[in-house]
C-alpha positions in Angstrom: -50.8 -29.9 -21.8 -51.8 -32.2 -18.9 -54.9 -34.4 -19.7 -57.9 -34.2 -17.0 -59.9 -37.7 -16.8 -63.4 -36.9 -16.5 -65.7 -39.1 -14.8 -69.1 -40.3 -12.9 -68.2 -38.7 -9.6 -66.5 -35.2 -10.9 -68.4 -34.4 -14.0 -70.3 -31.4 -12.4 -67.9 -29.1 -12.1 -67.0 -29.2 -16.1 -70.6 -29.0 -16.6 -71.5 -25.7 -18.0 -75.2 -25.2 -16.1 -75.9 -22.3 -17.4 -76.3 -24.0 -21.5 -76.4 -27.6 -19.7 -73.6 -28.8 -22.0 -70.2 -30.3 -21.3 -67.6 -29.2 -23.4 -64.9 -31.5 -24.3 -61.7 -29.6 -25.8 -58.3 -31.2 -25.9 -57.7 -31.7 -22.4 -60.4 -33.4 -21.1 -61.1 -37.3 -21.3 -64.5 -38.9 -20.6 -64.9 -42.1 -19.2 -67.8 -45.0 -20.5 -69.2 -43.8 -16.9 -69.1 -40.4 -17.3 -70.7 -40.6 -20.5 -73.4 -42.7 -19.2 -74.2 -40.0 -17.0 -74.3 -37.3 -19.3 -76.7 -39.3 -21.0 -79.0 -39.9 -18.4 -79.5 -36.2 -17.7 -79.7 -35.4 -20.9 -76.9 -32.9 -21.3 -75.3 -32.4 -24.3 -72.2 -33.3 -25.7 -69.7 -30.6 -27.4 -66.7 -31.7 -28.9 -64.2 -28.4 -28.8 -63.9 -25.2 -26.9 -67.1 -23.2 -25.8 -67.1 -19.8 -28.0 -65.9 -17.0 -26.9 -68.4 -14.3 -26.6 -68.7 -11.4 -29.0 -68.7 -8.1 -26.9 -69.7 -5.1 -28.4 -67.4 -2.1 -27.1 -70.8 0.4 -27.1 -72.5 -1.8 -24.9 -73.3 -1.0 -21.0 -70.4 -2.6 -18.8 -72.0 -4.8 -16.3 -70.5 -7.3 -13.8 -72.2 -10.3 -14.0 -71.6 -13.7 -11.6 -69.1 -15.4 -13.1 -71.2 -18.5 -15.1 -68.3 -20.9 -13.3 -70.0 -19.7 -10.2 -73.3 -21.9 -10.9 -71.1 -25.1 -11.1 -68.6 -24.6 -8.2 -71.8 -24.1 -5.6 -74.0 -26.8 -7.3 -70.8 -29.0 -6.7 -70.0 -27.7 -3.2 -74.0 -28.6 -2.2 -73.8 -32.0 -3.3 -69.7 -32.9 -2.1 -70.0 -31.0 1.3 -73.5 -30.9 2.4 -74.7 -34.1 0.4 -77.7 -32.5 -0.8 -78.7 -34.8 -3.9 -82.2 -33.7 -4.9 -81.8 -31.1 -8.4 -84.7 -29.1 -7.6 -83.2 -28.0 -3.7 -79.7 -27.8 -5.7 -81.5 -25.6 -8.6 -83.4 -23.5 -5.7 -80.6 -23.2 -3.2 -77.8 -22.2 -5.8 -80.5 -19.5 -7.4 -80.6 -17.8 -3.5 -77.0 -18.0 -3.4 -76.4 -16.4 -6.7 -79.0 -13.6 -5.8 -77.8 -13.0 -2.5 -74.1 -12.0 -4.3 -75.6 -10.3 -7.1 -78.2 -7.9 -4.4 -76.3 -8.3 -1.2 -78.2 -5.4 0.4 -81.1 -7.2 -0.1 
């Protein structure tokens, strides 16, 4: 299994938004700078794979947005438009995620 280096400038898109925790399994590496980061926004840390949620075969079948989803356009804003204020990223990405959720709307 191929190692993935994580750092400064491509740690949002391991990010997982949603619980604002990165989680670090086998395959990832962080770097002292990547770390840093984490740090200074105050996301968490988790050593192993996220858990796999329990689904409960009686419940109502719904498709949700994919959580990945959140990540991929919070990176795309910052890398392609440059947008690097949280609170337009946070805003913009919510619109977004509506918009594909109620697209009649």
């Amino acid at each position: 299994m191929a190692k993935q280096l994580v750092r400064r400038d491509n740690i949002e898109e391991f990010i997982s938004h949603d619980e604002n925790r990165l989680y670090v399994g086998q395959s990832l590496i962080l770097t002292p700078g990547a770390k840093d980061y984490l740090q200074e926004k105050n996301i968490t840390v988790v050593y192993g794979e996220p858990a796999e949620p329990k689904i409960n075969p009686e419940a109502k079948v719904t498709t949700p947005v994919v959580t990945d989803l959140e990540g991929r356009i919070q990176q795309l804003l910052q890398s392609d438009f440059s947008i690097t204020d949280r609170q337009l990223i946070t805003e913009v990405t919510k619109k977004v995620l509506e918009k594909l959720e109620n697209p009649g709307q």
